[in-house]
Each structure stands twice: as C-alpha cells, then as structure tokens.
N, C-alpha and C positions, 0 to 999 in steps of 0.2 A: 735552570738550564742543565747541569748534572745529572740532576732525574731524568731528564728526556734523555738526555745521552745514554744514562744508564739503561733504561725502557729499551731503547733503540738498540743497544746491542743486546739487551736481555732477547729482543724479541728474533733478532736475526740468527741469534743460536736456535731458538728454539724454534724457527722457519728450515735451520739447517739440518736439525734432530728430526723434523718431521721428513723433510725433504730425501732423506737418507734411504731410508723404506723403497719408495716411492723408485731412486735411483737405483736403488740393488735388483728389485724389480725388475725396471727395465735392463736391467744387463743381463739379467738372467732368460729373461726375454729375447736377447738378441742372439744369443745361444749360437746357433749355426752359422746364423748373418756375420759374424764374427769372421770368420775363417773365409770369408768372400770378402772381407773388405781388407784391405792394401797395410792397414793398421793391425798390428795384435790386440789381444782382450788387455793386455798388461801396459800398454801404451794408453787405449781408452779409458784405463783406469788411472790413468799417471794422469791425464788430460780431465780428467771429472775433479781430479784433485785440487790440479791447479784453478778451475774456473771455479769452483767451492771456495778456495783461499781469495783467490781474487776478488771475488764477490762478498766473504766476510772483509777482506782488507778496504774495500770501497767503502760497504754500508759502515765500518767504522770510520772512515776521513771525511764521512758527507752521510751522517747520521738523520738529517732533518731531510735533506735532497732526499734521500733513501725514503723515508717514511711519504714523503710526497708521493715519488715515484708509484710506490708498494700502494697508496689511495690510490691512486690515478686509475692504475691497473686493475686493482677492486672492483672499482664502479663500472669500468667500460666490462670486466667479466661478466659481473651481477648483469647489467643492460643486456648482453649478449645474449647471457642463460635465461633471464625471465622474459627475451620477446619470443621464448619458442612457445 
C-alpha cells in the first residue's frame, strides 16, 4: 500500500512538472486578453498556484480516488480522440 502511495504522488509531481509548460504557455498566450479581464496577470498567477497546490494537496489525501479519477478521465479522452 506504500508503494502505491508513493507511485501516486511520484506520479502527480511529475503530471505537475509536465503540466507547468503546458500553463506558462497558456499565459503567455493570454498576453493582451489579460489586461481586458477585471483580474491582473499577477492575481491569475496567485490563482494557478493555489488550484496547482490544491490539486497536489487532494491527489495526496485521496491518492487511490485520484488515480481512479486520473483512469476514468484517460479512457473517456482515448474514446473521444480515437472515434474521430
């Protein structure tokens, strides 16, 4: 049971380390749209932090749920993308 635990949060760092890119990306993307929304760029970065921590502090209190979840999501993607 340890090992899975450990798995489990091995794997959500390194969903988080991927994930990172992916988000800098996008802000940088958002670029102008920034300065039309009501929010600053430094607040949506306060706000990517907290739902980042949030999301490691869950998948660590509910490690197996999480890995459920994280299948579930998989399959129904996979399904998605291979009926095109």
């Amino acid at each position: 049971m340890d090992r899975m635990v450990q798995s489990a949060h091995e794997a959500v760092d390194r969903l988080a380390e991927k994930a990172a890119p992916a988000l800098e990306r996008l802000r940088s993307t958002m670029g102008s749209a920034t300065e039309k929304l009501p929010m600053s760029k430094d607040e949506l970065s306060a706000m990517q932090e907290e739902w980042v921590t949030s999301l490691r502090d869950t998948v660590r209190e509910h490690p197996i749920a999480s890995l459920a979840v994280a299948a579930a999501a998989g399959v129904l993607l996979s399904r998605m993308l291979s009926s095109r």
